[in-house]
C-alpha positions in Angstrom: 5.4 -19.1 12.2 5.0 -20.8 9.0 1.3 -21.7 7.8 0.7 -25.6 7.2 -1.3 -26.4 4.1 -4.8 -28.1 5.5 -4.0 -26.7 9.2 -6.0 -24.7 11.7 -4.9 -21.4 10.6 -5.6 -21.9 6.9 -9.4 -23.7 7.8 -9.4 -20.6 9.9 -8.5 -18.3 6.8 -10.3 -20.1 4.1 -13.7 -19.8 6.9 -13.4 -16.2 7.7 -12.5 -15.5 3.5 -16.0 -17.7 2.6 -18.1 -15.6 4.7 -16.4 -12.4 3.4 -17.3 -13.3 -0.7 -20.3 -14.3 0.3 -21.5 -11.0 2.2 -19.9 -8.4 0.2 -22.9 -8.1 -2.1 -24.9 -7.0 0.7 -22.6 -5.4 2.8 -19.9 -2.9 2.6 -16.4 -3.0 3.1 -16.5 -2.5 6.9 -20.0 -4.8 7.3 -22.0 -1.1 7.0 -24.9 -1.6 4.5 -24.0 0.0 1.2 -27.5 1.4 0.8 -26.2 3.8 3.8 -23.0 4.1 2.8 -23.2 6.1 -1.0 -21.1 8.8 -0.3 -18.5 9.0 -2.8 -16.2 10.5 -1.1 -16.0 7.9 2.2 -13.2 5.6 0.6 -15.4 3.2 -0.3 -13.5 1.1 -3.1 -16.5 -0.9 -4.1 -17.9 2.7 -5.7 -15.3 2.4 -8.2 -15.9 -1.7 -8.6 -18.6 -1.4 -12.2 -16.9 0.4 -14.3 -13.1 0.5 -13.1 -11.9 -2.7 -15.7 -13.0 -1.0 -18.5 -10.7 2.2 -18.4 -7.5 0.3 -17.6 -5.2 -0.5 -20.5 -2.3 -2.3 -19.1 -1.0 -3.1 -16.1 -2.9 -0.7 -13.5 -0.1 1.7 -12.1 -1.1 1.1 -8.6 -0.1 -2.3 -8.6 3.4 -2.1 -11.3 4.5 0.6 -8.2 3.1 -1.8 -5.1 5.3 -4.3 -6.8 8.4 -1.9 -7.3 8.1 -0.5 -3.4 7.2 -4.2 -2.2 10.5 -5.4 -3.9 12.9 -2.6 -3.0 11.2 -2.8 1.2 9.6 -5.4 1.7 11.7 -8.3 0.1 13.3 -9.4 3.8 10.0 -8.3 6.3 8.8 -11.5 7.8 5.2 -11.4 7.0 4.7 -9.9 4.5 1.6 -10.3 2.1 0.3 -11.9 5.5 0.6 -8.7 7.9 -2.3 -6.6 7.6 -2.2 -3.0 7.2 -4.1 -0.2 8.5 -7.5 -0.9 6.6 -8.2 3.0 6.4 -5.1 4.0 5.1 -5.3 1.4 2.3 -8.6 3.1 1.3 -7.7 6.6 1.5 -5.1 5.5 -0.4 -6.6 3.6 -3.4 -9.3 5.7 -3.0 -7.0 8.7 -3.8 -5.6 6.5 -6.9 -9.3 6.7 -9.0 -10.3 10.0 -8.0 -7.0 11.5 -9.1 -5.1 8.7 -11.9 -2.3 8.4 -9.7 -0.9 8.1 -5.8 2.2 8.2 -4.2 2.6 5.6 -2.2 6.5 5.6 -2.0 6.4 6.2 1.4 3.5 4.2 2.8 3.9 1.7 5.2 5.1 -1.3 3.8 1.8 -3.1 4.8 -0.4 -0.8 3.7 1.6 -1.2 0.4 1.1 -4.9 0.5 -2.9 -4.4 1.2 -3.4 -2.1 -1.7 -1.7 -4.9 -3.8 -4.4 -7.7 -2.5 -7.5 -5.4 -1.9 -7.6 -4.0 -5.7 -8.1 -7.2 -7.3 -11.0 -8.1 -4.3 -12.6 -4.8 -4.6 -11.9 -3.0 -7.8 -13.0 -4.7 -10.8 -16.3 -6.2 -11.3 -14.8 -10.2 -10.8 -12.1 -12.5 -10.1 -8.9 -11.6 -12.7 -9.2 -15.2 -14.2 -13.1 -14.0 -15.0 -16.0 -15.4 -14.4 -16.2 -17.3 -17.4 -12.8 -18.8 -17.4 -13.5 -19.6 -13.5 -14.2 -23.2 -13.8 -12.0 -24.2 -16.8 -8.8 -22.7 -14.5 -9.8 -24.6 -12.0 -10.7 -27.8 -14.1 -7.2 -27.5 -15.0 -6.0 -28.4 -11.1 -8.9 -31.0 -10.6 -7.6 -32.7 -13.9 -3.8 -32.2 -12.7 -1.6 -35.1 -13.2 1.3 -34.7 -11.1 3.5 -37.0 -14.0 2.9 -35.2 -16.8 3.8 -31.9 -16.1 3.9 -31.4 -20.2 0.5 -32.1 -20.3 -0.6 -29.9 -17.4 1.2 -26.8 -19.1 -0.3 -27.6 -22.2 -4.4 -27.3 -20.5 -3.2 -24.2 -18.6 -1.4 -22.5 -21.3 -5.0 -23.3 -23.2 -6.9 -21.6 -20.7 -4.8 -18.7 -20.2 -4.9 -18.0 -24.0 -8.4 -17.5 -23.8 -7.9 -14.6 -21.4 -8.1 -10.6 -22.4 -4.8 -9.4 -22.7 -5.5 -6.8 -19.6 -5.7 -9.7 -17.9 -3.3 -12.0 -19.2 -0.7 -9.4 -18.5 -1.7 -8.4 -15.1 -1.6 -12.1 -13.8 1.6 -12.5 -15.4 3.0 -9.7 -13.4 1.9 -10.6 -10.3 3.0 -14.0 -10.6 6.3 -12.9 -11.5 6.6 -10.5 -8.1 5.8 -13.7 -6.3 8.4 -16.0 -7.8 10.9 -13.6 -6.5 9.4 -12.7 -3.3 9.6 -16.8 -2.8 12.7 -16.9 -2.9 13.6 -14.5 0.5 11.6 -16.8 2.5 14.4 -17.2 4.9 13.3 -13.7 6.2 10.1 -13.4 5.0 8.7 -16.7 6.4 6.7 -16.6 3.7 7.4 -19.7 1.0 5.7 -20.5 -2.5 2.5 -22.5 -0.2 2.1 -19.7 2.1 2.2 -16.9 -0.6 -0.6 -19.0 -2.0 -3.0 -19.7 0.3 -2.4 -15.6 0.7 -3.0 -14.7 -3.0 -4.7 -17.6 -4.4 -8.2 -16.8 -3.6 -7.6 -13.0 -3.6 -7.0 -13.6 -7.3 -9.4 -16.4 -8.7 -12.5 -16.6 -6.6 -16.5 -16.9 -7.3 -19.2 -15.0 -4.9 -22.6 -17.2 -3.4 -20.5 -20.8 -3.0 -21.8 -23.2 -1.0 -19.3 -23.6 2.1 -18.3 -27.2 0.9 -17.8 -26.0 -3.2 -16.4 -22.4 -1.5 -12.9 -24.1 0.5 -12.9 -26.9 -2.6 -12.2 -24.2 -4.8 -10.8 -22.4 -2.7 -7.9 -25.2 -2.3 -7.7 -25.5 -6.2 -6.9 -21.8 -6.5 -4.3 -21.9 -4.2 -2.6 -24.6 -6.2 -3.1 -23.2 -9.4 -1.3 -19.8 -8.3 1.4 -22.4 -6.6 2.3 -23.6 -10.2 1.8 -20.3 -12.2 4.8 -19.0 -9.8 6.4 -22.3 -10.5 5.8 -22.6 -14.4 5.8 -18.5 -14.6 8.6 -18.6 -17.4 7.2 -21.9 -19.2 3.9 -20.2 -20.1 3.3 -18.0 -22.5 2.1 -14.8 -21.6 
């Protein structure tokens, strides 16, 4: 079934992803307390969360091959992005990925592929992609939007995204570039350019310790701005 922009299943989403950001400083992965959950060795993913962004120099390989596996399988499975995986699996998995600088996830289910995509950029570096910084200014640029002047609306987000490192810069621009081909299968997939959105959007730009009002706001606005960066993808400059 598809997802309806502003319908119960998104409130639903956007409810259940508002108390998550604004828990997971207290709380582990699985609601455990982290101070009783420091083993290193437990596939906790938020272990690796301090210090992980400043080792990578590219695009992380983990998410180049979820791309690669998610386009050759995944490309006509209804769901997908959506479909949850198995949440253990996806930590052994990713888990496996900083302890040893590589895993092979060729042969992983295809959902468990898709939720080591999504869960690095939640639990594996220290903030949202866009940063902290950049937060509002992204998401001035969708408050600001002006629907008829789509040259001028290029023009602030191309500004914004300039003043991003290039790790990031390039990461986003991968990921946006999966999407505008994974939009296109959405015969299949049931899953269009709104509903990859509302999937990805707050997975990529988000802020922990909103208010509930400012957190589904926002949370709206960064599901539109990843709605036209799939759009514009090859009008911006990356």
């Amino acid at each position: 079934m598809e997802w309806v922009i502003g319908g119960s299943i998104v409130l639903s989403a956007s409810l259940a992803g508002y108390y998550f950001y604004n828990r997971k400083g207290e709380e582990g992965e699985n609601g455990s307390d982290n101070k009783n959950n420091n083993n290193n060795n437990d596939g906790n993913i938020n272990n690796y969360k301090q210090d992980v962004i400043e080792k990578l120099e590219g695009v992380p390989k983990i998410i180049t091959d979820s791309i690669e596996i998610l386009l050759r399988d995944g490309i006509e499975t209804e769901g997908i992005m959506r479909i949850s995986g198995t949440d253990v699996r996806i930590k052994e998995l990713i888990h496996e990925y900083f302890e040893n600088g590589s895993v092979d996830i060729s042969n992983e289910d295809i959902h468990d592929v898709a939720g080591i995509f999504k869960r690095f950029f939640l639990f594996c570096l220290k903030g949202s992609i866009f940063t902290l910084e950049l937060y509002e200014d992204f998401l001035d640029v969708e408050r600001n939007n002006d629907i008829e002047d789509e040259e001028n609306y290029l023009q602030e987000l191309q500004t914004v995204i300039n003043k991003l490192p290039k790790w990031n810069r390039e990461t986003i621009h991968e990921v946006v570039k999966f999407f505008s081909i994974l939009k296109d299968h959405e015969e299949k997939t049931k899953m269009g350019i709104k509903n990859l959105s509302i999937v990805i959007g707050p997975t990529l730009i988000w802020k922990e310790n909103l208010p509930l009002d400012r957190y589904l706001d926002d949370n709206q606005l960064s599901c539109n701005l990843v709605t036209n960066m799939i759009i514009y993808h090859d009008r911006i400059e990356w």
